[in-house]
N, C-alpha and C positions, 0 to 999 in steps of 0.2 A: 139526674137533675129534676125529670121533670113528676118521680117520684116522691122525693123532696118535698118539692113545694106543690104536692096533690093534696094534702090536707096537715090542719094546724097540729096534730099527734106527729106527723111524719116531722115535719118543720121542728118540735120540740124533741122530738129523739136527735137527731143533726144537729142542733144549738148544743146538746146535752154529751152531744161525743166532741163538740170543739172545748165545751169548759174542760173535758178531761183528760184532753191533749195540751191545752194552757197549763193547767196544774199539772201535768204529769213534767213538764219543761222548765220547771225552778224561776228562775228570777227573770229568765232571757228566752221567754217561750218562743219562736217564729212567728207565727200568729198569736197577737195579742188582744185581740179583739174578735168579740162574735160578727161574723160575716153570716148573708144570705147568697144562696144560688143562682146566679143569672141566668136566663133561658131565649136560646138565641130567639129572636122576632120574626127568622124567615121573612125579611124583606132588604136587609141591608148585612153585607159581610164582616161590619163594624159589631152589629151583636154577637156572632159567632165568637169574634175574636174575644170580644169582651167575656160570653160564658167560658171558654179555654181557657182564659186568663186564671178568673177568678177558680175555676174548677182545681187548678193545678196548684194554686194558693192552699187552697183545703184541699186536696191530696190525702192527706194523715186521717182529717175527720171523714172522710168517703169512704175510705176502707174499713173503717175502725165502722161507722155506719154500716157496711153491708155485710159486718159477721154481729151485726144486734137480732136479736131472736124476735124482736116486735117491729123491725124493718121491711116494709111491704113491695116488692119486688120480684120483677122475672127477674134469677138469676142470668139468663143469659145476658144481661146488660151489664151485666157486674164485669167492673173498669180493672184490669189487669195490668203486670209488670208492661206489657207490649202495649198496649195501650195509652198509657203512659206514654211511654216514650214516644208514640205518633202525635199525640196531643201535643208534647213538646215543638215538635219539629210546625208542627201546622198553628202554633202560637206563633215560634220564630218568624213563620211564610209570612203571614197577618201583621205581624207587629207593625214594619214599615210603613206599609199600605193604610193600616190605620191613624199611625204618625201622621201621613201628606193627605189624609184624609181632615183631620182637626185641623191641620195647618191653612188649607185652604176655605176651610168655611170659618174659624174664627174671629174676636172682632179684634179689628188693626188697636195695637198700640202706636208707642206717638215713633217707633222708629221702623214699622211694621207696618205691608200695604196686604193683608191677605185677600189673595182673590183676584189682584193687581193680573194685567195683562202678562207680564215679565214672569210671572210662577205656574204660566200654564205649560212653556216648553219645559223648566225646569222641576217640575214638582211630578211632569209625567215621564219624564229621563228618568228621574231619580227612581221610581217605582217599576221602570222594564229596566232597568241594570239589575233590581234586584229580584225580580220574577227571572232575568237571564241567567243570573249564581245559580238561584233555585233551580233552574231546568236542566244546569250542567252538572250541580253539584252530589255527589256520593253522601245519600241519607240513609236512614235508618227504613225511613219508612219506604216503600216497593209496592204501594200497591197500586192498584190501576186505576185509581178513580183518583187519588193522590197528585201523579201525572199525568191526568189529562186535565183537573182543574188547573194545576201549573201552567200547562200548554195551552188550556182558552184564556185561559188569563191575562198571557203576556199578547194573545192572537188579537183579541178585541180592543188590548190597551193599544196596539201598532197601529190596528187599525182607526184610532181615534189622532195617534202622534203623526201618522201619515198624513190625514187629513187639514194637519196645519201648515204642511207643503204649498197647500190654495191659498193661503193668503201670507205676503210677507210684514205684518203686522207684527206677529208672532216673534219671527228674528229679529224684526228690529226694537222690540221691544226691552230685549234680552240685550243686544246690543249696549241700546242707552242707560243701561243699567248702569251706574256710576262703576260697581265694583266687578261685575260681570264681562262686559262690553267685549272685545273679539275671544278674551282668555276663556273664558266660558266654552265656546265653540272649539279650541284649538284642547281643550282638556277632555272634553265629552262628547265631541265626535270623531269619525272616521274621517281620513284625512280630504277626502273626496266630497264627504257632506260639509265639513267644515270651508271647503275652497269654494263650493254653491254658494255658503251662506256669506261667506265674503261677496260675491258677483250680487246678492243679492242686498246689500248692503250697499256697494258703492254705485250701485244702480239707484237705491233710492234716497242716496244722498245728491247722487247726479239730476236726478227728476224734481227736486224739492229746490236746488238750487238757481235751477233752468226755471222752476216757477214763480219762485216767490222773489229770486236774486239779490238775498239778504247775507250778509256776512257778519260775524260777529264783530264790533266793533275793536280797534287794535287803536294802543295808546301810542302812537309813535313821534308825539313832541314831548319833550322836556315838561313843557308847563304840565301835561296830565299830572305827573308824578311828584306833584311839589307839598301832596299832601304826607308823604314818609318821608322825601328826599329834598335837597333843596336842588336849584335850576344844576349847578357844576355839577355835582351829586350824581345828578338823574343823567344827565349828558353823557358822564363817563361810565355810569353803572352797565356791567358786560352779564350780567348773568344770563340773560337771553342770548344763544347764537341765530346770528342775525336768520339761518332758518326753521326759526319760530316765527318771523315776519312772512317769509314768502310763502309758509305751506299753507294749505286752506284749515277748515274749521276742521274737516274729517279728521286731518292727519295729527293736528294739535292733539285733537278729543283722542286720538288710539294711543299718544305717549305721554298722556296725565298720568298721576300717580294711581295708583288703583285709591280707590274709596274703601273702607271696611264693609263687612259683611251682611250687616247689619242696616244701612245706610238708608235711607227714604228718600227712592227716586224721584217723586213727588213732589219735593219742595225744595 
């Protein structure tokens, strides 16, 4: 790559091997378009991913590049079958991580909070589940520095998802998540963190209560309801069992309908 784009000769022999893998492909080349080399930035693992990406894209022109007789290169860089296939695997590792990477700094759409407190448990779950596959999983690639960037990887992320243990803002945030709220917890953790995050839930709904000692307001005469129903109507309508009256807000809010996935806590 980073011979490539070391001077505009090298850059035009590269453009010069992609025209003649487009043409050599007929009607339905793979790559249809002349591409440039990305070169990681060495400061963020989003560039890496991105040069792996696009490298593996032009595959065809690299190779066909590195047997051109005006191609200026240590051989010993020259990218092989084994190669290959590491680059693959460590695209795969990347890919995610890059995903919940855009996700959380992008800007909100109107059904979209990124950044929102509620995608800090979730967005960092999601990303040690899949450093956890990685660490267990039978790869191609074996080598040592492979598996130990695996291994810091998911170590400093634990150490970051530990750290939201200090404050229960966190779970409760995920909580009132319209679509999230205790399912969340009972799908993505162990049965023992998920029974904390309950204790630690109906604690701050017990403390919030005990403070403020607000309840959401309950229509329990007739007249509320005379805007759907008329007075007889509303009197006999049973769709509520009457213990939808006597539970509190908690217990209401945990057997609403889920909300879709998509949904805007927010408003």
């Amino acid at each position: 790559m980073v011979t490539i784009k070391s001077s505009g000769k090298q850059r035009s022999i590269f453009e010069r091997k992609q025209r003649e893998i487009i043409d050599a492909d007929g009607d339905e080349p793979i790559v249809s378009k002349i591409y440039r080399v990305i070169l990681n930035g060495g400061i963020r693992w989003n560039s890496t991913y991105l040069m792996i990406k696009r490298g593996i894209l032009l595959k065809d022109a690299i190779a066909t590049y590195q047997t051109d007789s005006e191609a200026v290169y240590n051989p010993k860089d020259a990218l092989e079958k084994n190669d290959w296939l590491v680059l693959t695997e460590l695209r795969d590792l990347l890919e995610p991580i890059y995903e919940a990477s855009l996700h959380v700094q992008s800007t909100p759409s109107h059904s979209q909070t990124h950044g929102a407190l509620h995608e800090v448990l979730t967005t960092m779950d999601y990303v040690l589940t899949h450093l956890e596959r990685a660490k267990d999983s039978e790869t191609y690639t074996r080598a040592v520095h492979y598996k130990t960037a695996v291994n810091l990887g998911w170590i400093k992320l634990d150490q970051y998802y530990t750290k939201t243990d200090a404050n229960p803002a966190y779970i409760m945030a995920v909580f009132l998540h319209p679509h999230y709220r205790q399912h969340w917890f009972e799908a993505r953790w162990e049965k023992k963190d998920y029974e904390e995050a309950e204790v630690i839930v109906n604690q701050q709904y017990a403390d919030a209560k005990r403070k403020y000692n607000t309840l959401a307001p309950r229509r329990t005469s007739p007249i509320a309801n005379r805007k759907e129903l008329s007075g007889l109507a509303a009197h006999n309508n049973v769709s509520k069992s009457k213990s939808d009256y006597l539970d509190d807000d908690l217990q209401r809010y945990r057997r609403e309908e889920q909300a879709p996935h998509d949904v805007n806590p927010l408003t």
